[in-house]
VEXDREN-2710 file (C-alpha; in Angstrom, 1 decimal):
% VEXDREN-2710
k/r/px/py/pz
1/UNK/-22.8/19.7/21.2
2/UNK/-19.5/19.2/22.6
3/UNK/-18.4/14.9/22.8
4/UNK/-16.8/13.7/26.0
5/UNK/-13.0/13.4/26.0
6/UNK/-13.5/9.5/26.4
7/UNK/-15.9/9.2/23.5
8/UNK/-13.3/11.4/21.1
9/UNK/-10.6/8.9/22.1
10/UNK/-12.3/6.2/21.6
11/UNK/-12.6/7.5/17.7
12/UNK/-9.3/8.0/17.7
13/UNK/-8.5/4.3/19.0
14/UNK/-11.3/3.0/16.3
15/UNK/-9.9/4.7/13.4
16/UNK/-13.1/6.2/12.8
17/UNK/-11.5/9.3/13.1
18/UNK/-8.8/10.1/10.0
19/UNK/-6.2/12.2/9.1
20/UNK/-7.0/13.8/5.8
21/UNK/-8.3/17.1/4.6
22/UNK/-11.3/17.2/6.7
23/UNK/-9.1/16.7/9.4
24/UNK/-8.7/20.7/9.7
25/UNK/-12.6/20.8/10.6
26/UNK/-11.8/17.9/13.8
27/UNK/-8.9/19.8/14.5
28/UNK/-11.1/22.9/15.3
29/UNK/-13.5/21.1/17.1
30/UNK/-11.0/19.5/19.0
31/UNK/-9.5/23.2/20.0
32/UNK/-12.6/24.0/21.0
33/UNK/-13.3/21.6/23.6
34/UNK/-9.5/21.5/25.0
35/UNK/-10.5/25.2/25.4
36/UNK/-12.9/23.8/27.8
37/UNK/-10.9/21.3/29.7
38/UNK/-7.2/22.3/28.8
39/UNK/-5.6/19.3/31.2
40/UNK/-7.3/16.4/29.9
41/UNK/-4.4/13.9/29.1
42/UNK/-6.9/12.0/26.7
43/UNK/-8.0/15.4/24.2
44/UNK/-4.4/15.9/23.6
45/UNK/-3.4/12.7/23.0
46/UNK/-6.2/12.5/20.4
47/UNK/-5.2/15.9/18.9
48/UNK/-1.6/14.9/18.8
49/UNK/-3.0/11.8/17.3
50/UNK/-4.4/14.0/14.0
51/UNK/-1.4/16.0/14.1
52/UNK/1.0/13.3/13.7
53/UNK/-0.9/11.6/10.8
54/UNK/-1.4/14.4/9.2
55/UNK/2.6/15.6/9.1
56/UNK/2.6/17.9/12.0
57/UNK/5.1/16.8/13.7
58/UNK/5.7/19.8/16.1
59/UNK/2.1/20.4/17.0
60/UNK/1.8/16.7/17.6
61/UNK/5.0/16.4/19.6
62/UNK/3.6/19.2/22.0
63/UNK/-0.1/17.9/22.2
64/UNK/2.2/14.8/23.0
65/UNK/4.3/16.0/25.2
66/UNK/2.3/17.7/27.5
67/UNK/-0.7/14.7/27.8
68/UNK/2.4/12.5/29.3
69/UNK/3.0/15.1/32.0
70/UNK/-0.3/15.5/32.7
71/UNK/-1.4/12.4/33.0
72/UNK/0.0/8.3/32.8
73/UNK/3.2/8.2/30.2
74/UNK/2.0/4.7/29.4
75/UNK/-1.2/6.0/27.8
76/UNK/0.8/7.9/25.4
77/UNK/3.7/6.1/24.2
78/UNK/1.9/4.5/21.4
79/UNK/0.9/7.3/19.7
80/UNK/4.5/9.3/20.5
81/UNK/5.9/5.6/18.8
82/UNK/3.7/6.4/15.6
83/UNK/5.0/10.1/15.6
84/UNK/8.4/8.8/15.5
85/UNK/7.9/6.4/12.9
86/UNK/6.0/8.5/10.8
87/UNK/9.5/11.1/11.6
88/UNK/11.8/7.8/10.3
89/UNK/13.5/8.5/13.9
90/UNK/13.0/4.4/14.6
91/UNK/15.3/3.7/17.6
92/UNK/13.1/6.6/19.3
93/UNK/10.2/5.0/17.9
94/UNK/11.2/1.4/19.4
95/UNK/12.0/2.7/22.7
96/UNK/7.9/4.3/23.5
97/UNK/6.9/1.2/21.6
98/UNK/8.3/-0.7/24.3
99/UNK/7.5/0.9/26.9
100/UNK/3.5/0.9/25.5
101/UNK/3.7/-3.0/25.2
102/UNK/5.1/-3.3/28.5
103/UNK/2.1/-2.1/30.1
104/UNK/-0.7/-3.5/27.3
105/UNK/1.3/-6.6/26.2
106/UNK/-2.2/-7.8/24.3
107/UNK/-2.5/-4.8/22.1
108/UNK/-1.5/-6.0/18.6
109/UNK/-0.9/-2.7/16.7
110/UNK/1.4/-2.4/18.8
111/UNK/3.7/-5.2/18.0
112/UNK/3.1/-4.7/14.4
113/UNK/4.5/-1.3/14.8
114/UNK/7.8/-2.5/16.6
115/UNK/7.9/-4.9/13.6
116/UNK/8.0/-1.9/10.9
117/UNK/9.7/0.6/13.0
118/UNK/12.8/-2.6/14.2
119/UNK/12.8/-3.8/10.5
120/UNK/13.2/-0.1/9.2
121/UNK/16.4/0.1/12.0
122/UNK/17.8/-3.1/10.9
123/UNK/16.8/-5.1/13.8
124/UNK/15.6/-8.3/12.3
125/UNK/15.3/-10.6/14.9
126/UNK/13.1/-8.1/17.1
127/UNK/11.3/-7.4/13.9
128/UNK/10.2/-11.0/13.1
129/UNK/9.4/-11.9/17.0
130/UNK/7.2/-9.0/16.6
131/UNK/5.8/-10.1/13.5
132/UNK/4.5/-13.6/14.4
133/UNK/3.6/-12.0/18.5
134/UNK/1.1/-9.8/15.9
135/UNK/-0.3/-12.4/14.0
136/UNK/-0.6/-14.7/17.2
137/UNK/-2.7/-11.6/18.6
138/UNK/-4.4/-10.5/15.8
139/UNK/-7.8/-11.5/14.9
140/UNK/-7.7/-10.3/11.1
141/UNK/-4.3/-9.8/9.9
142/UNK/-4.2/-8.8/6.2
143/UNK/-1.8/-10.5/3.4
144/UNK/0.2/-7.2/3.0
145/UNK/1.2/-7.4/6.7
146/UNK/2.2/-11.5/6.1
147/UNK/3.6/-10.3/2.8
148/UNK/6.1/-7.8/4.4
149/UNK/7.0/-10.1/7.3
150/UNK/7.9/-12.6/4.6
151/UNK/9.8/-10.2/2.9
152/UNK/12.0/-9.8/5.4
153/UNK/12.8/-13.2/6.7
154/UNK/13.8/-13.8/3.2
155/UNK/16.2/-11.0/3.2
156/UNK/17.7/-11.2/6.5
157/UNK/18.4/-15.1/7.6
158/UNK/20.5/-17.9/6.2
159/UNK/17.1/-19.8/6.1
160/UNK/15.2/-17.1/5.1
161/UNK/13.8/-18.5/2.3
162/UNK/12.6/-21.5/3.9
163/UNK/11.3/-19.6/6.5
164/UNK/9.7/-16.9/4.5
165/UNK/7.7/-20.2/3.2
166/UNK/6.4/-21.8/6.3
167/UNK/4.9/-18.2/7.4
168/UNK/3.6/-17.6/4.1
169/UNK/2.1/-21.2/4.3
170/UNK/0.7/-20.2/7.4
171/UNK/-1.0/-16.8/6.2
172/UNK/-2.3/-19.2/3.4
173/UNK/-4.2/-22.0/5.9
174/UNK/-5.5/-19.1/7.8
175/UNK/-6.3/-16.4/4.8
176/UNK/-7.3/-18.9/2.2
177/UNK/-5.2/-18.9/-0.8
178/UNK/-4.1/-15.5/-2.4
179/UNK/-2.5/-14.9/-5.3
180/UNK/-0.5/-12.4/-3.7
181/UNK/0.9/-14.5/-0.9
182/UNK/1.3/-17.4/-3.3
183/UNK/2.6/-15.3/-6.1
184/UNK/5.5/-14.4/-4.0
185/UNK/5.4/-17.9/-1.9
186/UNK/6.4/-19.2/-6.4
187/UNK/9.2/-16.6/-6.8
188/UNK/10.7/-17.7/-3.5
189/UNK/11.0/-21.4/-4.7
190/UNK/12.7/-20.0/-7.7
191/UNK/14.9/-18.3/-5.7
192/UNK/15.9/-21.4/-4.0
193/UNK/15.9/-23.8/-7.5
194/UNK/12.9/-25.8/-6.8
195/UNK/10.8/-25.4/-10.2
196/UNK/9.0/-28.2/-9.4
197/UNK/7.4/-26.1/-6.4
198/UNK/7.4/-22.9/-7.7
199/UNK/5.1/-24.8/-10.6
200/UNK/3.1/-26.6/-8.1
201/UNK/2.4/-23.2/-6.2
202/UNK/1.9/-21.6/-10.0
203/UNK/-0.4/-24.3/-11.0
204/UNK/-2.4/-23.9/-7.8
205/UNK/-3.5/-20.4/-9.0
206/UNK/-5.0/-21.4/-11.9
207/UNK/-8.8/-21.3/-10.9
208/UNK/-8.0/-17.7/-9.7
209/UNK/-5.8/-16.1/-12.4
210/UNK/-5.5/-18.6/-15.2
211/UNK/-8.2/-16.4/-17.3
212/UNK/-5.4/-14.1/-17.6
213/UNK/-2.6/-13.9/-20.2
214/UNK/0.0/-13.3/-17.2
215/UNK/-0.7/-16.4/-15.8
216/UNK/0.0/-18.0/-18.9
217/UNK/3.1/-15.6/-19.6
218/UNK/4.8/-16.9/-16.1
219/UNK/3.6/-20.5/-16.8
220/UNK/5.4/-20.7/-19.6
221/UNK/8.3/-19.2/-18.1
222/UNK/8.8/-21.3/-15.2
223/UNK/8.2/-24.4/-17.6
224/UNK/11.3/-22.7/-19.7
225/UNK/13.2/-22.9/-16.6
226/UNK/12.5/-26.2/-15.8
227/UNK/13.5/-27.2/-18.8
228/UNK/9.9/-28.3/-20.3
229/UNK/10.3/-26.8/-23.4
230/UNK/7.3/-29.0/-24.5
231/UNK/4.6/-27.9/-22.4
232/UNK/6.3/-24.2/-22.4
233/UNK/6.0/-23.8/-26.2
234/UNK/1.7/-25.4/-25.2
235/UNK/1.8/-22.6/-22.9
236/UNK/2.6/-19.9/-25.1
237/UNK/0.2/-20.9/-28.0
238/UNK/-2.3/-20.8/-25.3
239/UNK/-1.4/-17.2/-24.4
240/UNK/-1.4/-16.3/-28.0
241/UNK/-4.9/-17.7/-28.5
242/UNK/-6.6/-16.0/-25.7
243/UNK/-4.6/-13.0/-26.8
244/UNK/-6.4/-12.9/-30.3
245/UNK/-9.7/-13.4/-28.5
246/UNK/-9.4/-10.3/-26.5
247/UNK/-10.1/-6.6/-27.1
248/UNK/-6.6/-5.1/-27.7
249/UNK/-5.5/-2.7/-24.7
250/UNK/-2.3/-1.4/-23.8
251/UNK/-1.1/-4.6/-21.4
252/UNK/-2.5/-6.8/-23.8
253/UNK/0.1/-5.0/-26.7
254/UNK/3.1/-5.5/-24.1
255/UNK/1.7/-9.3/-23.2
256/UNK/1.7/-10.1/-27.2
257/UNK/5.3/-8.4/-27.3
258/UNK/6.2/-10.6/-23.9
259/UNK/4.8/-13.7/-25.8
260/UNK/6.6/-13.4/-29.2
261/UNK/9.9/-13.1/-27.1
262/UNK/9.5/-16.2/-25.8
263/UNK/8.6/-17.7/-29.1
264/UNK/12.1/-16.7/-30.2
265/UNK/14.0/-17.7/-26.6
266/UNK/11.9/-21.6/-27.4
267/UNK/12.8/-21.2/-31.3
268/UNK/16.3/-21.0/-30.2
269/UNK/16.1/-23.9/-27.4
270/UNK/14.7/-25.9/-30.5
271/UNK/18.0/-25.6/-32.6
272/UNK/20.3/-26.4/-29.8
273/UNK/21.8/-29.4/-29.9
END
């Protein structure tokens, strides 16, 4: 039985509709019913929509193409802005971003697109209004998408750093904290000299990851840093004695290898003068 144009696009909007290898079988259906009704705007877009995730480019940029002369241009430039970044052809990809936010400024894909498409052209401030207009809209933004905007205020602004760590503080009060937003919140206070934060943020990890020899590993070398050779050499005989306790595995053999470097490094801190 052959779905509605409206209910197909509304798959397509959901997600519940993906590019992979069963995409040829959609595809075919999908020919099947635009053989039906050739000048619906909304069947091509959602073909072009498969087409563009699945590398397609030409296809899509056709399907594309002709569902904005057929019908509102508006209604398209989202997914013409997702060819184009999927292409790398990012000022292209900005410019039906735009044009898409412009006429459905509360959609928040869409700013999180402009972010990755004006970070990939080097427009950072556009990229990090876009960012934060994305996690002001959003109601579930993940930690990648906090971690990449992150990222990129720490590589592009003469506060970066500092303001890397006020969003990433942010994604923490809202997220909970994770050891991937934290982990990276640590090597950004070590990137400004502040060990003593970058061992508060460490330390704050420790119900979550201090079963594991790499939290011990980077304990004791941000303790090394901060010049507490004391509680650095504590933290590598801990390591060592967990290591002994578990079954020996690959990462375990590089984290024992890891550990007995550091004995050496703290050996030598020992005989200085």
């Amino acid at each position: 039985m052959l779905i509605s144009a409206f209910a197909f696009s509304a798959l397509i909007s959901s997600g519940t509709v993906q590019a992979h290898a069963g995409d040829h079988r959609t595809i075919a259906e999908l020919d099947a019913i635009i053989k039906e009704s050739p000048v619906e705007p909304s069947l091509l877009v959602a073909r072009g929509a498969l087409y563009s995730r699945s590398g397609q480019w030409d296809k899509a940029e056709r399907d594309l193409s002709l569902a904005e002369a057929l019908g509102n241009k508006e209604d398209v430039a989202f997914e013409f802005g997702q060819l184009y970044y999927r292409r790398g052809e990012y000022q292209k990809a900005l410019g039906y971003i735009n044009t898409y936010i412009g006429a459905y400024p509360n959609y928040p894909p869409a700013f999180l697109l402009r972010a990755r498409a004006a970070g990939e052209a080097k427009q950072f401030d556009l990229a990090n209004e876009s960012y934060y207009t994305y996690f002001s809209l959003s109601p579930d933004p993940q930690p990648g998408e906090y971690l990449a905007a992150a990222r990129l205020l720490a590589s592009t602004k003469p506060a970066g750093i500092t303001n890397a760590l006020v969003l990433l503080d942010m994604a923490i009060s809202k997220l909970g904290l994770n050891p991937q937003l934290q982990r990276y919140a640590m090597q950004l206070e070590l990137r400004r000299d502040d060990t003593d934060g970058a061992l508060d943020r460490w330390y704050s990890l420790k119900d979550q990851l201090g079963g594991t020899p790499e939290w011990g590993i980077t304990l004791a070398r941000v303790l090394i840093l901060a010049d507490s050779i004391d509680e650095a050499r504590l933290a590598v005989q801990a390591v060592k004695d967990q290591l002994i306790s578990l079954r020996q595995t690959p990462a375990r053999k590089a984290a024992g290898e890891t550990i007995a470097r550091l004995e050496r490094q703290l050996a030598e801190v020992r005989t200085n003068p």
